[in-house]
C-alpha positions as CSV (number, residue, x, y, z in Angstrom):
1,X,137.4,138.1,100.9
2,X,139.0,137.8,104.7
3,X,135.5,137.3,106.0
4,X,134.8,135.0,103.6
5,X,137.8,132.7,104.1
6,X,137.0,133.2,108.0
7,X,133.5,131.7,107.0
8,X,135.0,128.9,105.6
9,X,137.7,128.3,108.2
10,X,135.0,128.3,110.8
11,X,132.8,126.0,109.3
12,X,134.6,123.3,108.4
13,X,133.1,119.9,108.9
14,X,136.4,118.3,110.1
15,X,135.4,118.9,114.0
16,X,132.2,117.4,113.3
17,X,133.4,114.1,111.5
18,X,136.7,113.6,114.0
19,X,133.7,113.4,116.8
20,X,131.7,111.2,115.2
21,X,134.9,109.3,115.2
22,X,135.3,109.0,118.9
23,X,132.8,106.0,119.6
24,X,134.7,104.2,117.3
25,X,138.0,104.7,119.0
26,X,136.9,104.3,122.1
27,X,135.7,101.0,121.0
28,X,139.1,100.0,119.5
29,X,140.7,101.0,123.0
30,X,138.1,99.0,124.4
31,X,138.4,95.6,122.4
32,X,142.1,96.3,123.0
33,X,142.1,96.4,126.7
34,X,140.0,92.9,126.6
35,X,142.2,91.7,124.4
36,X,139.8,90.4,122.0
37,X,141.5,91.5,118.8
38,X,144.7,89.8,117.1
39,X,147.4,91.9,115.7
40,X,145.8,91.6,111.6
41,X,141.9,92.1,113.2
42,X,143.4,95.2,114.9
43,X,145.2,96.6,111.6
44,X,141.9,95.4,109.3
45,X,139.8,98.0,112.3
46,X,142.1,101.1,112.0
47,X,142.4,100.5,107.7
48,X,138.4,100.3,107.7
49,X,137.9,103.0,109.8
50,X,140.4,105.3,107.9
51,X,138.8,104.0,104.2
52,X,134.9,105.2,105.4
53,X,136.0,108.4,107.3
54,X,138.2,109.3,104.1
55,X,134.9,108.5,102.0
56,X,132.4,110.2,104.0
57,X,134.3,113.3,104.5
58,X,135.8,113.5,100.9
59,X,133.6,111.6,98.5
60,X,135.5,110.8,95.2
61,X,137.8,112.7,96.5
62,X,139.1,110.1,98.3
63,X,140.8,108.6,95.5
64,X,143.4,111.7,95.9
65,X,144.3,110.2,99.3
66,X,144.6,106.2,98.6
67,X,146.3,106.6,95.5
68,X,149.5,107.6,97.1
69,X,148.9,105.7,100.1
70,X,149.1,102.4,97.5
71,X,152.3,103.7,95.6
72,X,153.8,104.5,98.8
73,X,153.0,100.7,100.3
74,X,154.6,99.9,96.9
75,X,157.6,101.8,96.9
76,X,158.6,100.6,100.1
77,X,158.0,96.9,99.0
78,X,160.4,97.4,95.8
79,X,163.6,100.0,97.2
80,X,166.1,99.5,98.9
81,X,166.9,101.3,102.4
82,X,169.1,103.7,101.2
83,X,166.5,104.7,98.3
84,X,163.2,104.4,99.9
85,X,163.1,107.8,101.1
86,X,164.1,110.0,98.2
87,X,161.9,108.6,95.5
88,X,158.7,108.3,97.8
89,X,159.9,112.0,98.9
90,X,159.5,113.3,95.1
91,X,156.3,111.3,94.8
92,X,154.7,112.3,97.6
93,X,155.5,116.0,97.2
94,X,154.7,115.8,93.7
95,X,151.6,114.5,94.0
96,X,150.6,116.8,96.4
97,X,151.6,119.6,94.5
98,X,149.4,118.6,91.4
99,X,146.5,118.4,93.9
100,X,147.4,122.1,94.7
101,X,148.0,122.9,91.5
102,X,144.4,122.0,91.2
103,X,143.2,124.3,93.7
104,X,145.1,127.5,92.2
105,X,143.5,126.5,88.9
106,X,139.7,126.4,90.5
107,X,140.3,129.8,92.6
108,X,142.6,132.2,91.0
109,X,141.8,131.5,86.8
110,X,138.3,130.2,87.2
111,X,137.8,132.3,90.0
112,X,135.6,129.6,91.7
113,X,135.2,128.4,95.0
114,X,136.6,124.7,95.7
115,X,133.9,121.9,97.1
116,X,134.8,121.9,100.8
117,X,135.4,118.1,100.2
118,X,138.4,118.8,98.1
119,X,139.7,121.5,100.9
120,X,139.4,118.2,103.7
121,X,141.5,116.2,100.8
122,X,143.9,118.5,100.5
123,X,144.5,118.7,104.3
124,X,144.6,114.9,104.7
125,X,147.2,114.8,102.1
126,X,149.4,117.0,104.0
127,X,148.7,114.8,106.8
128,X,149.7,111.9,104.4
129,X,153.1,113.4,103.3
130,X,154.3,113.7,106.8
131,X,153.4,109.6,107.7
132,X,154.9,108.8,104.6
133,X,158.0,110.4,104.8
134,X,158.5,109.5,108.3
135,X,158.4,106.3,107.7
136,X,160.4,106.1,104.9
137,X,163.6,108.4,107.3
138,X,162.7,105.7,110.1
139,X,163.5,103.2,107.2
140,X,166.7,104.6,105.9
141,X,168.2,104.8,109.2
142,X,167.0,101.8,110.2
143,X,164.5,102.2,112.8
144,X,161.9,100.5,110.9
145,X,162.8,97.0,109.4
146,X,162.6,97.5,105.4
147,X,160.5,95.2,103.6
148,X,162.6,93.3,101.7
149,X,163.0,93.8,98.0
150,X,163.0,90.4,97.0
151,X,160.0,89.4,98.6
152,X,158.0,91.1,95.6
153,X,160.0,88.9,93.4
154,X,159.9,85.6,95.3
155,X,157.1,82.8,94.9
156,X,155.1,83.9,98.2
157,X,151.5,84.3,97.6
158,X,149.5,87.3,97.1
159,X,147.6,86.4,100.3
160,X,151.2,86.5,102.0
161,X,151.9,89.7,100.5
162,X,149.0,91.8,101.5
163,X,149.6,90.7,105.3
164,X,152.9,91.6,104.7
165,X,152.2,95.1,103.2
166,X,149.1,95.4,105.7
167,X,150.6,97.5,109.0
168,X,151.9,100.0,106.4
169,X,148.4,100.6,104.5
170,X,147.2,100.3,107.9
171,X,149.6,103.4,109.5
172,X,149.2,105.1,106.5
173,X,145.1,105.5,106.3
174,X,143.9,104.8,110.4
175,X,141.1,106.9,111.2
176,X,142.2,108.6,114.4
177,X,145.0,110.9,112.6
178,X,143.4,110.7,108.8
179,X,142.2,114.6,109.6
180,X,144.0,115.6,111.7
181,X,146.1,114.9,115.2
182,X,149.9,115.2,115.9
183,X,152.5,113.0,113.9
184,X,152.4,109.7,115.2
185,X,155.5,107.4,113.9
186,X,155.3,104.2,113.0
187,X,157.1,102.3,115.9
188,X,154.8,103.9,118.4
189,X,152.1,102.7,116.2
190,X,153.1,99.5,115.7
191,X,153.6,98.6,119.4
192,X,150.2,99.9,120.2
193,X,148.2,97.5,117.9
194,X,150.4,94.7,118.5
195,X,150.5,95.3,122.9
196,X,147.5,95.4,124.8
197,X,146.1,98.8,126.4
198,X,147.7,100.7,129.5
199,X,144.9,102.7,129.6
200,X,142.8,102.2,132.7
201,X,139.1,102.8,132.0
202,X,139.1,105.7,134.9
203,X,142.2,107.3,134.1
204,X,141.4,107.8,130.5
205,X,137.5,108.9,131.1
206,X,139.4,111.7,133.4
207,X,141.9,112.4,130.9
208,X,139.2,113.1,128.2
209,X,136.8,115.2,130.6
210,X,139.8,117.2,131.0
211,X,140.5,117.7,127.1
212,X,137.0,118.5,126.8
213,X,136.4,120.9,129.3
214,X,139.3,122.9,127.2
215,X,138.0,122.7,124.5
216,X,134.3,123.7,125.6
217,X,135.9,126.6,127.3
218,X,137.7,127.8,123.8
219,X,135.1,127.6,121.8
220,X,132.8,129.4,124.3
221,X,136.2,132.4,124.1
222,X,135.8,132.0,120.3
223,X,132.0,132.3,120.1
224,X,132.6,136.0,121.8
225,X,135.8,136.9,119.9
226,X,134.1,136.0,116.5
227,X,131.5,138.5,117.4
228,X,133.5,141.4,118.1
229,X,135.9,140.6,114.8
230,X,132.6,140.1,112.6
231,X,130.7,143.4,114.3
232,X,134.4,145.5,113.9
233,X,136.1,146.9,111.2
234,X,138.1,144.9,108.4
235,X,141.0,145.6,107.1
236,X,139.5,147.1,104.0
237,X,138.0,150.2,106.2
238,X,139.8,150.3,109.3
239,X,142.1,153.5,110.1
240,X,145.4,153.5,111.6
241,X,146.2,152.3,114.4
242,X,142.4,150.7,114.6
243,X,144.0,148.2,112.0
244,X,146.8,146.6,115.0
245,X,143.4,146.3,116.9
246,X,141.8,144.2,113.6
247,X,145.4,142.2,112.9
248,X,145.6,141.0,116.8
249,X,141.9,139.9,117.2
250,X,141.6,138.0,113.3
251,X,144.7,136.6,114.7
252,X,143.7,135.6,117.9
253,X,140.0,133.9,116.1
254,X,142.2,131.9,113.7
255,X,144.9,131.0,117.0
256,X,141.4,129.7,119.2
257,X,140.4,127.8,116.0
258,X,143.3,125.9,115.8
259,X,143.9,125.7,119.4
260,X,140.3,123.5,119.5
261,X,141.1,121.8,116.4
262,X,144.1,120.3,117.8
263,X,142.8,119.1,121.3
264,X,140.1,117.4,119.8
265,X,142.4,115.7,117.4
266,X,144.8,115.0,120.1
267,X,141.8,113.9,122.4
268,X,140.6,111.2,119.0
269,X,144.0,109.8,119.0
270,X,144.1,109.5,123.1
271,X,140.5,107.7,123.2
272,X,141.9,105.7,120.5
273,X,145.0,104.7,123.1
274,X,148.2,105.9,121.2
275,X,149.3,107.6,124.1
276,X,152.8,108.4,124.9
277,X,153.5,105.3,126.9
278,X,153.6,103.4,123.1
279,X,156.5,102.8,120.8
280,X,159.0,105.3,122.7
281,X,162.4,103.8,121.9
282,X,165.1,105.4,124.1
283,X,167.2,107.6,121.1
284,X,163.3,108.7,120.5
285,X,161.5,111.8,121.9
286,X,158.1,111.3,123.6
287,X,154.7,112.1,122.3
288,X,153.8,115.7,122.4
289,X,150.4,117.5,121.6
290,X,150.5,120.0,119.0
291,X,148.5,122.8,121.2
292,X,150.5,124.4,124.4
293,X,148.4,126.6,124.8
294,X,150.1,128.2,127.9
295,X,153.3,128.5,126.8
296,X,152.5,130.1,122.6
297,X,150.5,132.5,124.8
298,X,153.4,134.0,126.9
299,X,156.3,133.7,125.5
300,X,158.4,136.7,124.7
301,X,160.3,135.0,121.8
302,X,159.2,134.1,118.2
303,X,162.0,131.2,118.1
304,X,160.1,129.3,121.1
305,X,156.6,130.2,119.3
306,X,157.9,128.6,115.8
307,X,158.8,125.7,117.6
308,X,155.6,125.3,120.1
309,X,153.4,126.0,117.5
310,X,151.8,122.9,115.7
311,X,154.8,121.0,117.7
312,X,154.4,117.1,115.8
313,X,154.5,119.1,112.5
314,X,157.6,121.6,113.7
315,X,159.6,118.3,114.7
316,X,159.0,116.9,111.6
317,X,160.3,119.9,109.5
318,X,162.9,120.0,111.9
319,X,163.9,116.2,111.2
320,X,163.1,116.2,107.9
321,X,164.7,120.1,106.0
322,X,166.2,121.2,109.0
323,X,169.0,118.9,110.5
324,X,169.5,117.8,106.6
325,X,170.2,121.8,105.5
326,X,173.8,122.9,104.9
327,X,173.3,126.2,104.1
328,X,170.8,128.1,104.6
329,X,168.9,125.2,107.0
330,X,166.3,127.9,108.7
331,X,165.6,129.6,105.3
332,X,164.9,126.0,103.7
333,X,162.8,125.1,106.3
334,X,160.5,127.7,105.8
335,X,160.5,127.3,102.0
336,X,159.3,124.0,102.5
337,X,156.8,124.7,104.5
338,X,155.3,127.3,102.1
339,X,155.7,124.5,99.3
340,X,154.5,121.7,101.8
341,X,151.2,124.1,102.4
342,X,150.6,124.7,98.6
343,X,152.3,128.4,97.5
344,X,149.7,130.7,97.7
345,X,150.9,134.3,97.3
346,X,150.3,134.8,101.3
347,X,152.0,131.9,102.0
348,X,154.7,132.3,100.2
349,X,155.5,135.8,102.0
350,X,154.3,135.0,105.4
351,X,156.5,131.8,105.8
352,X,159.6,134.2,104.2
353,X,158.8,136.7,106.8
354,X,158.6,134.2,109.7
355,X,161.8,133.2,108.5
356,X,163.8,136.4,108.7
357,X,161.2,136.9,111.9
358,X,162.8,134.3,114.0
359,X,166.7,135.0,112.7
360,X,166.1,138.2,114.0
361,X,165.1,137.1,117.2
362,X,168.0,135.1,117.9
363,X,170.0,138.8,117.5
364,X,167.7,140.7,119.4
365,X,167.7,138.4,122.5
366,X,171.2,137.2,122.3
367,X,172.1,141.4,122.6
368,X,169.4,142.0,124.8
369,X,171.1,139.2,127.7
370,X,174.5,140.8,126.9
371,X,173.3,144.6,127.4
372,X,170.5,144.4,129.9
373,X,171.5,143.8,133.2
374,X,168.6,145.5,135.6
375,X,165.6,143.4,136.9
376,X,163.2,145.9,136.1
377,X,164.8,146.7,132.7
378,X,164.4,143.1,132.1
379,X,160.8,143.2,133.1
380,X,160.4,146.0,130.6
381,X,162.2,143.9,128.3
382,X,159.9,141.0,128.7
383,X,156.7,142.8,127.5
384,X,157.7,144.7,125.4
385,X,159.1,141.6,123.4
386,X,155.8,140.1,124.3
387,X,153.5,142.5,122.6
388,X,155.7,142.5,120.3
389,X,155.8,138.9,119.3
390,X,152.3,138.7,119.2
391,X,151.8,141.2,117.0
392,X,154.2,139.6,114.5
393,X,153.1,136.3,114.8
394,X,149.2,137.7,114.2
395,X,150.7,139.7,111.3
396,X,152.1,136.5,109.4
397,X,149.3,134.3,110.7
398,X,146.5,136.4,108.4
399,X,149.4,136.6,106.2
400,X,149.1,132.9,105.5
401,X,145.7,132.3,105.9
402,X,144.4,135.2,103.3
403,X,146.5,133.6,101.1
404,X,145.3,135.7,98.1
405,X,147.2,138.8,96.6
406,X,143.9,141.3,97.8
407,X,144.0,140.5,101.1
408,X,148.0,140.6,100.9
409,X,148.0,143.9,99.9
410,X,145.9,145.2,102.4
411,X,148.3,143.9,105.4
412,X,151.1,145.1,103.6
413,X,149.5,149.1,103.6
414,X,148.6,148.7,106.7
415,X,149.9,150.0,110.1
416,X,150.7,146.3,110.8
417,X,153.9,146.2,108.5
418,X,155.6,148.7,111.1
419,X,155.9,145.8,113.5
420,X,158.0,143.2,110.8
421,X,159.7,146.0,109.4
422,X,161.0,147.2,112.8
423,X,162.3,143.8,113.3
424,X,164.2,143.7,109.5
425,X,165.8,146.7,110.6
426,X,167.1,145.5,113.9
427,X,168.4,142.3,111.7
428,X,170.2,144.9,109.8
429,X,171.7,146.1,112.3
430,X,172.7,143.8,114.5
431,X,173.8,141.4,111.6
432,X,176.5,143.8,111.2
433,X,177.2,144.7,114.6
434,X,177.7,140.5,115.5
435,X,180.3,140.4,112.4
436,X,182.2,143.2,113.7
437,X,182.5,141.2,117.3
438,X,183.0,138.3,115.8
């Protein structure tokens, strides 16, 4: 089953259709910089553009996606400020959950495999709920201008209020981030289709060679580490300590994957010119890419790695269950997230582990600069911590991807759970040792 799934992760289309998607940014960059676009041309482009990528790569699919898109456009036309969030919250998230719903239906009780079109919804969805409910939190605390609730009742014409509800549609469904690419809000996208480009033709060609080179280089590094993973052992006949060997290099195929993934989505939405010079208000932070590379790589602490990895998405849990959580915020967080990515078995424990993962961390280190005062015990320290946090973050990484029960099981009996167990006992622990000083 894990090779399969690896099959399927590796071969997904999405690369293929986000760079056939490049002349077309480029091109919007381009009519930008010459200024040959108005502000409704520029909206129609990125709408068009997002409506025949979503139908190319999804097929019928593709209603899955516009449907909430329209009652989201909707929603925001009829509420209020103060109520425009909450309701298109439990309407996006419930719609998205049926759609899963529909997925645990196809795999696990007609134990079929789902069109790979209906995977690429499913991910665009996601994609979805996050635009949507940024904008509807930029909304509520008025960041974004709400669309006035009487203008759906007032005598303005229909023409009046399709331009009217057009930058939202437009935000909701443009092509550069409709598979992928880090969270984008809606100020910084409004101010780059309605200003020209401050992208110099030379600076941005250099900028892109550079992305591309990277990503040339990791898939050349994934090329060779998929051959060693496929020729090896799997966890279904590997012995002992052999299985750390299988857990760290699955891990580290599915961590290159994803690495790629997100600099060519970052590179789309660059060539496209939403770069971090657009829409950055001063209470706001700036445009980050979801791949560092360097520092998921080398850190020693789990904490950092939750909040480098996938860095648009880990703000916007942050923003969106995080700063809201009372009790429990961290815990929440994580539920969420295993909701948000659909509640497969393997998510469900991985994002529960990753949870008590990262408390613990924030014991071990905060006892670790208290009680360790040599350099070279610090040294020590630092890679142990290192090995260490790779090996848990690899552990809950296949975790989440396998997904299913089988696969579940055979992490849990392997060697592997030493490493997450080691860490619950520490929480333990040191839990009890922090109440005591306290």
């Amino acid at each position: 089953f894990m090779m399969d799934w690896l099959q399927l992760f590796f071969l997904h289309p999405v690369s293929l259709y986000q760079g056939a998607a490049f002349p077309f940014a480029l091109l919007f960059n381009y009519l930008c910089i010459m200024d040959s676009f108005s502000t409704h041309a520029r909206h129609l482009f990125l709408l068009a553009g997002g409506g025949v990528l979503a139908v190319t790569t999804m097929g019928s699919f593709a209603v899955l996606v516009f449907v909430p898109a329209l009652c989201t456009v909707v929603l925001i036309h009829s509420l209020g400020p103060q109520d425009v969030h909450r309701l298109t919250f439990l309407f996006q998230m419930s719609w998205q959950t049926l759609c899963h719903l529909g997925l645990h239906y196809t795999e696990y009780y007609l134990q079929e495999a789902p069109s790979t079109r209906f995977y690429v919804t499913l991910s665009s969805l996601m994609l979805l709920t996050q635009r949507v409910t940024s904008l509807s939190l930029d909304i509520r605390e008025g960041k974004v201008a709400a669309a006035a609730a009487g203008d759906v009742r007032n005598k303005s014409s229909l023409s009046e209020r399709l331009w009217k509800a057009l930058p939202y549609f437009s935000y909701l469904l443009f092509f550069p981030v409709l598979l992928g690419g880090p969270l984008c809000s809606f100020q910084r996208f409004q101010a780059r289709v309605q200003g020209p480009s401050s992208l110099y033709p030379r600076h941005s060609f250099w900028a892109l060679t550079w992305r591309g080179l990277q990503i040339l280089g990791l898939e050349c590094l994934k090329v060779v580490v998929r051959r060693e993973v496929s020729a090896g052992a799997g966890l279904t006949d590997c012995r002992q300590l052999q299985c750390v060997y299988v857990m760290w290099s699955t891990a580290g195929l599915f961590k290159l994957t994803y690495y790629s993934h997100w600099l060519l989505d970052d590179s789309l939405l660059y060539a496209a010119g939403f770069g971090s010079e657009f829409g950055q208000s001063p209470g706001e932070e700036g445009y980050i890419p979801d791949a560092d590379v360097w520092t998921l790589e080398t850190t020693h602490r789990i904490a950092l790695f939750t909040r480098k990895w996938n860095q648009s998405t880990a703000r916007w849990l942050r923003r969106l269950i995080f700063q809201r959580g009372r009790t429990w915020p961290l815990l929440q967080t994580f539920v969420f997230s295993a909701w948000w990515h659909g509640l497969h078995p393997g998510q469900v424990f991985g994002f529960l582990c990753w949870a008590v993962m990262v408390e613990a961390d924030y014991l071990v280190h905060t006892f670790a600069n208290v009680f360790i005062r040599s350099w070279p015990m610090r040294v020590l320290y630092r890679i142990l911590t290192w090995a260490h946090t790779q090996l848990i973050i690899a552990y809950v990484m296949l975790a989440v991807e396998a997904r299913g029960f089988s696969s579940l099981w055979l992490l849990w009996n392997s060697y592997n759970s030493v490493f997450p167990t080691g860490y619950c006992i520490l929480l333990f622990f040191l839990a009890k040792r922090k109440h005591k000083f306290n």
